[in-house]
ZAZAGU-79795 format. One record per residue: x, y, z of N, C-alpha, C in turn. Coordinates in steps of 0.2 Angstrom, whole numbers. Atoms other than C-alpha are relative to their C-alpha. Example, Ala and Ser with C-alpha at 12.3 -4.5 7.8 and 13.67 -1.06 7.14 Angstrom:
+-------+-------+-------+-------+-------+-------+-------+-------+-------+
|  n_px |  n_py |  n_pz | ca_px | ca_py | ca_pz |  c_px |  c_py |  c_pz |
+-------+-------+-------+-------+-------+-------+-------+-------+-------+
|     4 |    -6 |     0 |    62 |   -22 |    39 |     4 |     6 |     0 |
|    -4 |    -6 |    -1 |    68 |    -5 |    36 |    -4 |     5 |     3 |
+-------+-------+-------+-------+-------+-------+-------+-------+-------+
***
This chain:
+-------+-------+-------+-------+-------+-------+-------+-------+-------+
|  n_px |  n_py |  n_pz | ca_px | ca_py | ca_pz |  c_px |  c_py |  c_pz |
+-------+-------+-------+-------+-------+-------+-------+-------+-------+
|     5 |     5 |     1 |   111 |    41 |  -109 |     3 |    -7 |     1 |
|    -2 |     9 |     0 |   125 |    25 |  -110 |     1 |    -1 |    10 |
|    -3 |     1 |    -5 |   126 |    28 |   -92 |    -6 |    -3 |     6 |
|     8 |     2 |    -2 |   107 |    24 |   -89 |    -1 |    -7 |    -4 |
|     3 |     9 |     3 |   109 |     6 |   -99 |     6 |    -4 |     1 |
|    -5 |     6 |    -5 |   123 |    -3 |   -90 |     0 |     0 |     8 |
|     1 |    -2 |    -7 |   123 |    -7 |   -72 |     3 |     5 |     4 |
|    -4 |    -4 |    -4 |   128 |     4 |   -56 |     1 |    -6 |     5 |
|     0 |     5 |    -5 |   132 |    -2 |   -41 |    -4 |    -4 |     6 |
|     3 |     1 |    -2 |   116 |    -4 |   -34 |    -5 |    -7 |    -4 |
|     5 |     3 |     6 |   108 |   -13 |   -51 |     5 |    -4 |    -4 |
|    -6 |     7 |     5 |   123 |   -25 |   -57 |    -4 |    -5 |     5 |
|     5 |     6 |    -2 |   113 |   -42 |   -55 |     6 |    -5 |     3 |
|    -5 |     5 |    -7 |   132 |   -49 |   -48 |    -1 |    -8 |    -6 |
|     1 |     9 |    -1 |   133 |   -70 |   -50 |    -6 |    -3 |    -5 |
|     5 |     0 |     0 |   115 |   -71 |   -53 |    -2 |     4 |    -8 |
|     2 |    -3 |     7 |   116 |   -62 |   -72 |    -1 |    -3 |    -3 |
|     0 |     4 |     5 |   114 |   -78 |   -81 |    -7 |    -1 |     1 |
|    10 |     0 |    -2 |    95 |   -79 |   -72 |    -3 |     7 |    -5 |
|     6 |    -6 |     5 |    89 |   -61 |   -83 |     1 |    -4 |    -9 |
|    -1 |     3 |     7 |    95 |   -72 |  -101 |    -7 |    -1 |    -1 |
|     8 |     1 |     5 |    78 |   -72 |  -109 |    -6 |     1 |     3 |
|     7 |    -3 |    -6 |    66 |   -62 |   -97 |     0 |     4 |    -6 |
|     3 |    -5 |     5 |    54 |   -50 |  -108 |     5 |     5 |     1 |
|    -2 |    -7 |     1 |    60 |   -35 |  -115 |    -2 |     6 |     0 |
|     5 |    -7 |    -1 |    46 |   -24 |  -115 |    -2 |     2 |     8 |
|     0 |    -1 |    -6 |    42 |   -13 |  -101 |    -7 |    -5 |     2 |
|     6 |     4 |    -4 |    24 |   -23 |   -98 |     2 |    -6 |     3 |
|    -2 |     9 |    -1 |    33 |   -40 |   -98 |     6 |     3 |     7 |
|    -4 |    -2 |    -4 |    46 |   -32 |   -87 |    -4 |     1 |     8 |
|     7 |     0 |    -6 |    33 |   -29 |   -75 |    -3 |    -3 |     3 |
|     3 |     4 |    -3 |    24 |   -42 |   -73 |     5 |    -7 |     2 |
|    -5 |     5 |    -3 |    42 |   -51 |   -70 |     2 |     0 |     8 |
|    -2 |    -3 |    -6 |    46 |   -40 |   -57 |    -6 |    -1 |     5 |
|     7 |    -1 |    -7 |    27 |   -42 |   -47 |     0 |    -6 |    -1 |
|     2 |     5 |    -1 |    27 |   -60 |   -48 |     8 |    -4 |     4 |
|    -5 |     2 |    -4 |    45 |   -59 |   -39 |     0 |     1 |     6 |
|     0 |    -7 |    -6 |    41 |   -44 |   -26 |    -7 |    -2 |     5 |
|     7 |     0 |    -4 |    28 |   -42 |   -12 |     3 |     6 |     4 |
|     0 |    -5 |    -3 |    27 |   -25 |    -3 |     0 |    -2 |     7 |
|     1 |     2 |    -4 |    29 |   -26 |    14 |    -5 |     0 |     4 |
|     6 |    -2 |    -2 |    15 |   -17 |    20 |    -7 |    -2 |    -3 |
|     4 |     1 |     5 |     3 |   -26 |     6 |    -3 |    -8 |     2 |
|     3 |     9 |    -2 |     3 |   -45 |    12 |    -7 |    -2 |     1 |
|     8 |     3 |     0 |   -15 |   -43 |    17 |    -5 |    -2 |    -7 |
|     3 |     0 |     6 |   -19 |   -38 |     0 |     0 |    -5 |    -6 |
|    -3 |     8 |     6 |   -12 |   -56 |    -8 |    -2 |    -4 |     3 |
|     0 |     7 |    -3 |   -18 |   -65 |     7 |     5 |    -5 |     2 |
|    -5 |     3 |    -3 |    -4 |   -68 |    14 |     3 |     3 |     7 |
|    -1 |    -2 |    -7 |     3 |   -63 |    33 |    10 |     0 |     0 |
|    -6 |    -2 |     1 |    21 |   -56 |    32 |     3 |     1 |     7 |
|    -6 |    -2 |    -6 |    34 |   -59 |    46 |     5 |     5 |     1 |
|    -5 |    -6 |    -5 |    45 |   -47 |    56 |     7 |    -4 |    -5 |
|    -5 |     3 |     4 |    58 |   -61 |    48 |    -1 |     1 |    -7 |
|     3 |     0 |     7 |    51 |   -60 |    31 |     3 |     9 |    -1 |
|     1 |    -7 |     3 |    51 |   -40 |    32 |     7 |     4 |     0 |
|    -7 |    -6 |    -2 |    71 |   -38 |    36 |     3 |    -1 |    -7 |
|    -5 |    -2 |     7 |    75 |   -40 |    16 |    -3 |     8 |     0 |
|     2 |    -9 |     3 |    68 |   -21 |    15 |     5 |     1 |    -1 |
|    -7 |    -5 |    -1 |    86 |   -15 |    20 |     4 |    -3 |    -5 |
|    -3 |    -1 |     3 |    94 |   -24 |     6 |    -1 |     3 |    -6 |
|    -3 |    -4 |     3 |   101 |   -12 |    -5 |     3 |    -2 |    -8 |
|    -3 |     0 |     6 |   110 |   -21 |   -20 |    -7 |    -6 |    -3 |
|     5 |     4 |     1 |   101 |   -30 |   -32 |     2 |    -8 |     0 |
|    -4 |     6 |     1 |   113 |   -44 |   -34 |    -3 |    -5 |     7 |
|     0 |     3 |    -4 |   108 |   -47 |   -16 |    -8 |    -3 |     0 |
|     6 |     1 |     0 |    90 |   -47 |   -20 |    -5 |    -6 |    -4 |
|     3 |     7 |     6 |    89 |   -60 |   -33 |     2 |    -5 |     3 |
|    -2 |     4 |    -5 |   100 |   -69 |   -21 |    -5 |    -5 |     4 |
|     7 |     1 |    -6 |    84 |   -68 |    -8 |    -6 |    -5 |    -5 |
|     5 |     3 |     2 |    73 |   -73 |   -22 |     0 |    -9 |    -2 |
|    -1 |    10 |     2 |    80 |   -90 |   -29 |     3 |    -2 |     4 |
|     1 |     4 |    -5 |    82 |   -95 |   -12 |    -5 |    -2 |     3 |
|     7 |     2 |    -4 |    66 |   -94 |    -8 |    -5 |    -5 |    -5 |
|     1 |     6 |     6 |    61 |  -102 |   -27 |     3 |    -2 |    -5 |
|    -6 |    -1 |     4 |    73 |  -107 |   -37 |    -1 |     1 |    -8 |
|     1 |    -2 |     8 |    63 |  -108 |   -54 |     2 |     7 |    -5 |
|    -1 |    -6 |     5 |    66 |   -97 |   -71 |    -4 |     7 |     5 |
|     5 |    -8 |    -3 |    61 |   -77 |   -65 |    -6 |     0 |    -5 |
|     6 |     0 |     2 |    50 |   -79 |   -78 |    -9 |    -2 |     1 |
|     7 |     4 |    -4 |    38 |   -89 |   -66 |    -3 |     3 |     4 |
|     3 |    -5 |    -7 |    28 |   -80 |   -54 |     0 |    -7 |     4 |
|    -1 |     3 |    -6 |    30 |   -85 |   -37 |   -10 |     0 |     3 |
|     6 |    -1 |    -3 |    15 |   -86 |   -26 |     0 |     5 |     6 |
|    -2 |    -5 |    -6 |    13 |   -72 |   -14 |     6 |    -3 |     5 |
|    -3 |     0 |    -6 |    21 |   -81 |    -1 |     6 |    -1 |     1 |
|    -6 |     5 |     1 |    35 |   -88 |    -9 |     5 |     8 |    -5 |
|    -3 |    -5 |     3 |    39 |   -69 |   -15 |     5 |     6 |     6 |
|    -4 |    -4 |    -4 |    54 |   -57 |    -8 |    -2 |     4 |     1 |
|     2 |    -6 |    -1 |    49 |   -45 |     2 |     3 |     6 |     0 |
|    -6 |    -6 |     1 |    54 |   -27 |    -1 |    -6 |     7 |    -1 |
|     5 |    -5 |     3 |    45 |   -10 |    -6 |     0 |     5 |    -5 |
|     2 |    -2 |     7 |    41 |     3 |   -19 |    10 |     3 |    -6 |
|    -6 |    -2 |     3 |    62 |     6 |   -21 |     3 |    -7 |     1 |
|    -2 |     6 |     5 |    64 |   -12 |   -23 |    -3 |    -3 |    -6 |
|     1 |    -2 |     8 |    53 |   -13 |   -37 |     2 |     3 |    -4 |
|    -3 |    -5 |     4 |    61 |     0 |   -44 |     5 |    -2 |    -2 |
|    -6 |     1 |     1 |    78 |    -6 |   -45 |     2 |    -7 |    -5 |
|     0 |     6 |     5 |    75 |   -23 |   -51 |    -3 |     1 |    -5 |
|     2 |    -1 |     5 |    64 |   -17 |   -64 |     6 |     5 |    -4 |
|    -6 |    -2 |     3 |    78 |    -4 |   -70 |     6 |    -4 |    -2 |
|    -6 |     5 |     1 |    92 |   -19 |   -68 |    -5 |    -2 |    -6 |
|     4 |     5 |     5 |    79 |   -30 |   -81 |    -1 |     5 |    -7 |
|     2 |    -4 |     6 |    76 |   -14 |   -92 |     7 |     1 |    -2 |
|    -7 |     2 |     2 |    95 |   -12 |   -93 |     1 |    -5 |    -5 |
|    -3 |     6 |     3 |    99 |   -27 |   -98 |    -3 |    -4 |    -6 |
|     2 |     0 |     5 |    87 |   -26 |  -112 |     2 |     4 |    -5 |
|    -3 |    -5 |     6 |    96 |   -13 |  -120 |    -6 |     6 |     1 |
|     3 |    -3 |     0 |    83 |    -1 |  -112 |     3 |     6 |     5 |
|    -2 |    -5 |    -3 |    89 |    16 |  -105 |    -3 |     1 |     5 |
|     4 |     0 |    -6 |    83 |    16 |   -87 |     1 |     3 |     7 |
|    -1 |    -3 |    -6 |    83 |    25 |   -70 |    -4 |    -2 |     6 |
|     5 |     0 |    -7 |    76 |    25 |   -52 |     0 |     8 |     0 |
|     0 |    -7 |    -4 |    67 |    41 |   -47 |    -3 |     1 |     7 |
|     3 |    -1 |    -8 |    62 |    48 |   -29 |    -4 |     6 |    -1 |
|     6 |    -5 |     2 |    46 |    55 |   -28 |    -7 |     1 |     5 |
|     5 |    -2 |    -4 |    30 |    58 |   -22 |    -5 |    -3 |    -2 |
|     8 |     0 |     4 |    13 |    49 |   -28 |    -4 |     1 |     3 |
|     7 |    -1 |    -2 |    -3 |    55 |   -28 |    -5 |    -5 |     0 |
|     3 |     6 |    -2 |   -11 |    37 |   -29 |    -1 |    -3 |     4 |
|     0 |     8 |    -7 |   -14 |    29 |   -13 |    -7 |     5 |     3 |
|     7 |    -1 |    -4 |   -30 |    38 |    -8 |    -1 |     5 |     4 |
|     0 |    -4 |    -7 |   -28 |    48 |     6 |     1 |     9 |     0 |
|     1 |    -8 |    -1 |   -26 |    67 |    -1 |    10 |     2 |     0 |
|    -7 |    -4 |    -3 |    -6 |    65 |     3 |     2 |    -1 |    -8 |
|    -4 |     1 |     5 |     8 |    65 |    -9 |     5 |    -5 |     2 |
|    -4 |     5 |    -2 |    16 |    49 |    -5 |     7 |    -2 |    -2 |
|    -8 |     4 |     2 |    33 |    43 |    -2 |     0 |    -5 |    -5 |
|     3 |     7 |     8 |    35 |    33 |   -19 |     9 |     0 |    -4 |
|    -6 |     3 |     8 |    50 |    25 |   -32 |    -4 |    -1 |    -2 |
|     0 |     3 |     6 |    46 |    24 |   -49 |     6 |     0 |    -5 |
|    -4 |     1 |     5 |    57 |    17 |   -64 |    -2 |     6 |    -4 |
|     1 |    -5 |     5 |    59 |    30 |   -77 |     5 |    -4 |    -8 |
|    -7 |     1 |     8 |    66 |    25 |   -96 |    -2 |     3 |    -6 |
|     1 |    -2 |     4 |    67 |    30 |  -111 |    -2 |    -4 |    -6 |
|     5 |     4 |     6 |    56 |    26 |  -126 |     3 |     1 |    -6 |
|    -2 |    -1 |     8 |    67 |    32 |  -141 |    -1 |     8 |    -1 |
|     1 |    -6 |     4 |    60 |    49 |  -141 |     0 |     4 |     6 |
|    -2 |    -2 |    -7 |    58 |    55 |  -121 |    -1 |    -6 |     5 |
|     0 |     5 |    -4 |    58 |    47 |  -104 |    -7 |    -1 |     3 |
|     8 |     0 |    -3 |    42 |    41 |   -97 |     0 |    -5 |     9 |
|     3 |     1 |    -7 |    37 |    37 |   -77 |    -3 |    -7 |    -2 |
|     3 |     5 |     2 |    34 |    18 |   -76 |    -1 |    -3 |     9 |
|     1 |     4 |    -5 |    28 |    10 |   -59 |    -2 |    -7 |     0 |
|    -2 |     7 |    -3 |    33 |    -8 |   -56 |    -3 |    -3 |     3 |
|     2 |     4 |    -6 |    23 |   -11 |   -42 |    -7 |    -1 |     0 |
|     5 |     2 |     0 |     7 |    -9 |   -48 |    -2 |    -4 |    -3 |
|     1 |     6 |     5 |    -1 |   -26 |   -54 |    -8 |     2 |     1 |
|     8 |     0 |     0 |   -19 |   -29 |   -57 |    -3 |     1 |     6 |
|     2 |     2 |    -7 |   -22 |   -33 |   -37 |    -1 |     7 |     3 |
|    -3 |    -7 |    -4 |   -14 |   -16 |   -30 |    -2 |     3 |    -4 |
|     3 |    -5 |     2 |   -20 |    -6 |   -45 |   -10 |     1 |     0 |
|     7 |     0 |    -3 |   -38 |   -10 |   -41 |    -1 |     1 |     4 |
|     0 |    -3 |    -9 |   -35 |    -6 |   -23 |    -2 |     5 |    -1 |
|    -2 |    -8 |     0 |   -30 |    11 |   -27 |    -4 |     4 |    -5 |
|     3 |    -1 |     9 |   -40 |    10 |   -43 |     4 |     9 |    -2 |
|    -5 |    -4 |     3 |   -27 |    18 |   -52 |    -2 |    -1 |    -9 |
|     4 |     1 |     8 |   -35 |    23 |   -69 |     5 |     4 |    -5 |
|    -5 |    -7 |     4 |   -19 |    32 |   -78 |     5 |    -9 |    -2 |
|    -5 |     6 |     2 |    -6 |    20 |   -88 |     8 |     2 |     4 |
|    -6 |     0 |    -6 |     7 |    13 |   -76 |     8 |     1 |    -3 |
|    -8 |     1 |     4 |    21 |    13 |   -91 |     1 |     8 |    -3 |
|    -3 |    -3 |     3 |    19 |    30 |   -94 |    -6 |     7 |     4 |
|     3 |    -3 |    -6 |    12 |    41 |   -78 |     2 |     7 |     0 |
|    -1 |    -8 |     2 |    11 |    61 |   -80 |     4 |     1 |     7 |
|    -8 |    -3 |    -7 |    26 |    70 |   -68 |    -7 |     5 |     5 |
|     3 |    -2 |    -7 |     8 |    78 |   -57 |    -5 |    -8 |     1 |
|     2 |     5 |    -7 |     4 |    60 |   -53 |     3 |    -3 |     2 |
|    -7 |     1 |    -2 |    19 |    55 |   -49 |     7 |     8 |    -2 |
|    -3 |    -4 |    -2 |    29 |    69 |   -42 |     8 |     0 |     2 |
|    -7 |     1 |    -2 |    48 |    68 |   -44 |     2 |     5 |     5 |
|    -3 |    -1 |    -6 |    58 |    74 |   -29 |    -2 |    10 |    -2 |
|    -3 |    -5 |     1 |    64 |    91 |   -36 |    -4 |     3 |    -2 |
|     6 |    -2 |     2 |    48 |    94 |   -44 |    -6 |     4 |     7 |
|     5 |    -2 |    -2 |    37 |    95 |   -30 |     3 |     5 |     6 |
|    -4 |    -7 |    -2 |    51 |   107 |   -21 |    -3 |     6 |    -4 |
|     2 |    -6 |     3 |    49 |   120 |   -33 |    -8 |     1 |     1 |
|     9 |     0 |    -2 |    28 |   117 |   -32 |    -2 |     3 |     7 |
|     2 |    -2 |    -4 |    29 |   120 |   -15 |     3 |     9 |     0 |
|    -3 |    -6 |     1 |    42 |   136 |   -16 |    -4 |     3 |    -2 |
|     2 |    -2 |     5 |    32 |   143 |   -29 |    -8 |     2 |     4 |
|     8 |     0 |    -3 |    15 |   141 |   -18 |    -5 |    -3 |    -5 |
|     4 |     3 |     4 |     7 |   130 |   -29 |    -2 |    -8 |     3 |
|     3 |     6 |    -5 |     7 |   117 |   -18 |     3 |     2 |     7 |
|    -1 |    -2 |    -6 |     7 |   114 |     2 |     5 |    -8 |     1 |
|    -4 |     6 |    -1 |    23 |   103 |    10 |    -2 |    -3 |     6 |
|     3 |     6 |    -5 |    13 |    95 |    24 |    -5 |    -5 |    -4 |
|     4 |     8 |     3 |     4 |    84 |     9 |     7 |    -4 |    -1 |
|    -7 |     3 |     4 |    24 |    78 |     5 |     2 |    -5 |     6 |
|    -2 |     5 |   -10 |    28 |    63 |    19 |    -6 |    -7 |    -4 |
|     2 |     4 |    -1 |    18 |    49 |    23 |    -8 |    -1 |     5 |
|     4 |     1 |    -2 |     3 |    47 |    31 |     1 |    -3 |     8 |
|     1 |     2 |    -7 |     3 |    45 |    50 |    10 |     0 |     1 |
|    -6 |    -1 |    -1 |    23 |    45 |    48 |     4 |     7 |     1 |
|    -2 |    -5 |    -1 |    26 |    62 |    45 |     2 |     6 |    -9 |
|    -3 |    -1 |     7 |    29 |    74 |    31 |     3 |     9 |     0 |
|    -3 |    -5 |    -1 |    36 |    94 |    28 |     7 |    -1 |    -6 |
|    -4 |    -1 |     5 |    47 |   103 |    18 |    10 |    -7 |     3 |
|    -6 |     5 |    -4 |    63 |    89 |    30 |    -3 |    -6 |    -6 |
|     0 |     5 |     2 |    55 |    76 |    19 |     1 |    -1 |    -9 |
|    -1 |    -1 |     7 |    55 |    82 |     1 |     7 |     2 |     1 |
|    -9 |     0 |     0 |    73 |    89 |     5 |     4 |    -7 |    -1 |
|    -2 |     5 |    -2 |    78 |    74 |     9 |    -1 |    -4 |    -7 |
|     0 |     3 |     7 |    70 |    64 |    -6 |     5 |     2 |    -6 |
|    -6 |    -1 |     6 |    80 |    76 |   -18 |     6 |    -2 |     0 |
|    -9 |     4 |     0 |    96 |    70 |   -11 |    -2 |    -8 |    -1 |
|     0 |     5 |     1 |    90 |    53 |   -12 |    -1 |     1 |    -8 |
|    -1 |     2 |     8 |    85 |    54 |   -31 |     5 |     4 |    -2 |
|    -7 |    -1 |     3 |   101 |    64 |   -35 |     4 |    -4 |     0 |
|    -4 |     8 |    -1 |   111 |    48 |   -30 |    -4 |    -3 |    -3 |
|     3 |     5 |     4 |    98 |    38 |   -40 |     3 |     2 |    -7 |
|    -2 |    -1 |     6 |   102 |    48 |   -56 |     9 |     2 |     0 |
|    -8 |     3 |     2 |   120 |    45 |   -51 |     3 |    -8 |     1 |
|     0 |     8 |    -2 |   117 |    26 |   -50 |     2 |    -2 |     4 |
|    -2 |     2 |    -7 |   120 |    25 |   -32 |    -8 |     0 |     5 |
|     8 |     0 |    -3 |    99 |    21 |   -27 |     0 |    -2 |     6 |
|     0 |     2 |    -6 |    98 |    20 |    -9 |    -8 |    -1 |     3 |
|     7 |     2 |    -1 |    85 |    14 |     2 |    -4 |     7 |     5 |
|     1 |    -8 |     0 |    72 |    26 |     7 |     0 |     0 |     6 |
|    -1 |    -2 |    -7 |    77 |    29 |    25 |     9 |    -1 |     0 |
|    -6 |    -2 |    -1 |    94 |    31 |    23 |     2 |     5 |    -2 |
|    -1 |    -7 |    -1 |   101 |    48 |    28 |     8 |     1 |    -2 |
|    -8 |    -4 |    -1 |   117 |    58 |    24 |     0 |     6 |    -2 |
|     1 |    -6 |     3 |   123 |    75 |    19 |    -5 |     2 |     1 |
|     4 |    -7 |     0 |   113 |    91 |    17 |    -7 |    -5 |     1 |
|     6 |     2 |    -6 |    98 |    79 |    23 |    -4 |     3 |     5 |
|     2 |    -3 |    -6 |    88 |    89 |    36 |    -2 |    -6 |     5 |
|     1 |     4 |    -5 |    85 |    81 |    53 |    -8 |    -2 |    -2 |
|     7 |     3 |     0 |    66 |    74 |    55 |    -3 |     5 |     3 |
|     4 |    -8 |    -1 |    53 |    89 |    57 |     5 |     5 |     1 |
|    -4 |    -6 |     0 |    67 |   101 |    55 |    -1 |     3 |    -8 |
|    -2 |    -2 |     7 |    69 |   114 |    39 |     7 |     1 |    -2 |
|    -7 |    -2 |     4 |    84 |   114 |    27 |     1 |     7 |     5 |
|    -4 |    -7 |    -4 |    98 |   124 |    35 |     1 |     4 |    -6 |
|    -1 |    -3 |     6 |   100 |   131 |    16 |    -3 |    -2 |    -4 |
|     6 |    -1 |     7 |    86 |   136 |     4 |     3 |    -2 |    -4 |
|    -1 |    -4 |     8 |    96 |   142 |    -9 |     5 |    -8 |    -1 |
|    -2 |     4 |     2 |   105 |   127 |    -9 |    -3 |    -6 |    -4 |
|     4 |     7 |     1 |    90 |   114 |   -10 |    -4 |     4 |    -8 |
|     0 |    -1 |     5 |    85 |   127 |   -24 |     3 |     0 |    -7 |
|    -5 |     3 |     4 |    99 |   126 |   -33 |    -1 |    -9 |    -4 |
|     1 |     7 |     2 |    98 |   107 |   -34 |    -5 |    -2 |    -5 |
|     5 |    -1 |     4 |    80 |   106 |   -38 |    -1 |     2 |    -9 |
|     0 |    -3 |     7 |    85 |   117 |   -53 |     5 |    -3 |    -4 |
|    -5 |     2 |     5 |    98 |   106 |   -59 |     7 |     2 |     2 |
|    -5 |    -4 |     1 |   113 |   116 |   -54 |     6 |     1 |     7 |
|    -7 |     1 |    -5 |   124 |   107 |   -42 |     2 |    -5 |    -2 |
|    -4 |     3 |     3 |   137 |    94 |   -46 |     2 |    -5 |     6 |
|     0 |     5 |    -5 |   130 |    81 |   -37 |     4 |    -6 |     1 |
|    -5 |     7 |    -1 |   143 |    67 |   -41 |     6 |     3 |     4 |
|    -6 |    -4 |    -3 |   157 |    79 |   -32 |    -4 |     4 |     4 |
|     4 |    -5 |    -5 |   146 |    90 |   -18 |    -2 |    -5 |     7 |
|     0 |     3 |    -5 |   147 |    81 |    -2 |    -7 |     0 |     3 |
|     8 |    -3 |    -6 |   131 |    88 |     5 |    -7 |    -7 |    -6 |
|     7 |     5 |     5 |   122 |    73 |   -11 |     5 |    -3 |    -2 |
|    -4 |     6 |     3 |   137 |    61 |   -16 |    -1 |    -3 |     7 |
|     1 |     8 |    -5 |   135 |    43 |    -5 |     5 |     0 |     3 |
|    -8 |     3 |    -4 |   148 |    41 |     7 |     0 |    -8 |     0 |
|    -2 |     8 |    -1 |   155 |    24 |    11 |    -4 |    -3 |     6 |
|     7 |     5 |    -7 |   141 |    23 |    27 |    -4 |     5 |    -3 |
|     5 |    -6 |     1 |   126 |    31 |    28 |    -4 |    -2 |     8 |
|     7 |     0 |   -10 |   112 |    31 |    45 |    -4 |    -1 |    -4 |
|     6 |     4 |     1 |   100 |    18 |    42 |    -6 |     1 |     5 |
|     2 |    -3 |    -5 |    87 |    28 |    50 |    -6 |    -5 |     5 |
|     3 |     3 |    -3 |    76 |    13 |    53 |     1 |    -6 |     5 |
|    -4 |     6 |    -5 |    89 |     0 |    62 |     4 |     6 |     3 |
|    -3 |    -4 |    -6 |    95 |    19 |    70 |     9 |    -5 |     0 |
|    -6 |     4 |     1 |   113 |    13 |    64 |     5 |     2 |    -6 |
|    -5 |     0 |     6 |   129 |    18 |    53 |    -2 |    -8 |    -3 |
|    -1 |     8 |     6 |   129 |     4 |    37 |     4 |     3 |    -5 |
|    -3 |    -1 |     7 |   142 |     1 |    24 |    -3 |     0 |    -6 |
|     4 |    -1 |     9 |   136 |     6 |     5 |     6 |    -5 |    -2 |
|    -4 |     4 |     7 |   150 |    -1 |    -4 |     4 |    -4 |     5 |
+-------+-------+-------+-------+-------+-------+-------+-------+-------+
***
């Protein structure tokens, strides 16, 4: 548990740690810290605002230290103050995630990034999605960051975003088993018009294995036992294994971070650390 309430190397706020001094400590207040910093990249229409190609290249940062960076350059006031769309860092559902876990830290709150799947966005799929995960004192409960008023009225999202059931937000390893199992089908697991198949849930599992080793990477970056793109895992038993818990993912090469990874969307090695 103490390993989920101090930062990793993704969610140390760096320089920039004297800006979280007296931000809420409840997850709602945390929330609505984080959505009045962030703006999805894909969402700008929805705030009324028109998001640049320049604007959209903070996606790829990865630390958060660099991300509050981005933010109090663009406004320098207390984080307590909402930005106005325009004036907010752009990023997506796994930079809200991170920043909102760095802030729930830093409240003495036990906290994680998970890689998952949601069923919210309308369409039938089971979408590429981060949510925060923390714990309440008694267990951990699914917390989405990104939904504010604006974006939960879109999706009209009628479920509480601080504490979201595991089949409406489907962690990685979960919806593995769902599919194995026949209980679900993996051509709803992907994106819509992107692509989806059992290559995309594998894939997320390694990425939330790194999350729950506080190393949160962004979600197009590839390593290890990753499948290529419409390809299936070259080993079941393996991604079954993990799913169940029962690999020793901080030591297992095929799910520990290397020092680069394939930033699949700039098609390019990148240094991690």
């Amino acid at each position: 548990m103490t390993d989920y309430m101090r930062p990793g190397v993704m969610t140390d706020p760096g320089e920039l740690s004297g800006r979280l001094d007296g931000l809420p400590a409840d997850v709602a207040g945390v929330g609505r810290v984080v959505q009045g910093l962030l703006i999805h990249e894909f969402l700008g229409d929805l705030y009324g605002v028109t998001l640049t190609d320049a604007q959209k290249e903070t996606v790829h940062l990865r630390k958060v230290s660099d991300m509050l960076a981005g933010i109090v350059a663009l406004d320098g006031r207390p984080l307590d103050q909402a930005r106005t769309p325009d004036r907010r860092l752009v990023t997506n559902c796994r930079g809200f995630t991170v920043l909102a876990v760095t802030l729930l830290r830093r409240a003495g709150v036990a906290a994680r990034a998970r890689c998952g799947f949601g069923t919210y966005f309308g369409d039938g799929m089971r979408g590429d999605h981060w949510v925060a995960e923390f714990h309440d004192g008694q267990r951990w409960r699914l917390f989405d960051a990104q939904i504010d008023s604006v974006f939960g009225d879109a999706i009209k999202a009628d479920f509480d975003v601080t504490d979201i059931a595991r089949d409406v937000f489907i962690v990685a390893g979960d919806g593995w088993r769902r599919c194995r199992d026949g209980q679900d089908d993996p051509q709803r697991y992907g994106l819509t018009g992107v692509g989806q198949g059992w290559w995309w849930i594998a894939g997320n599992m390694v990425r939330d294995a790194a999350a729950l080793d506080n190393v949160e990477m962004l979600p197009w970056d590839c390593w290890g036992a990753m499948p290529e793109r419409d390809r299936e895992p070259d080993d079941w038993e393996f991604f079954d294994r993990l799913a169940a818990g029962r690999v020793d993912t901080a030591n297992d090469d095929r799910v520990r971070v290397p020092d680069k990874v394939w930033n699949a969307l700039r098609e390019r090695d990148e240094a991690v650390r």
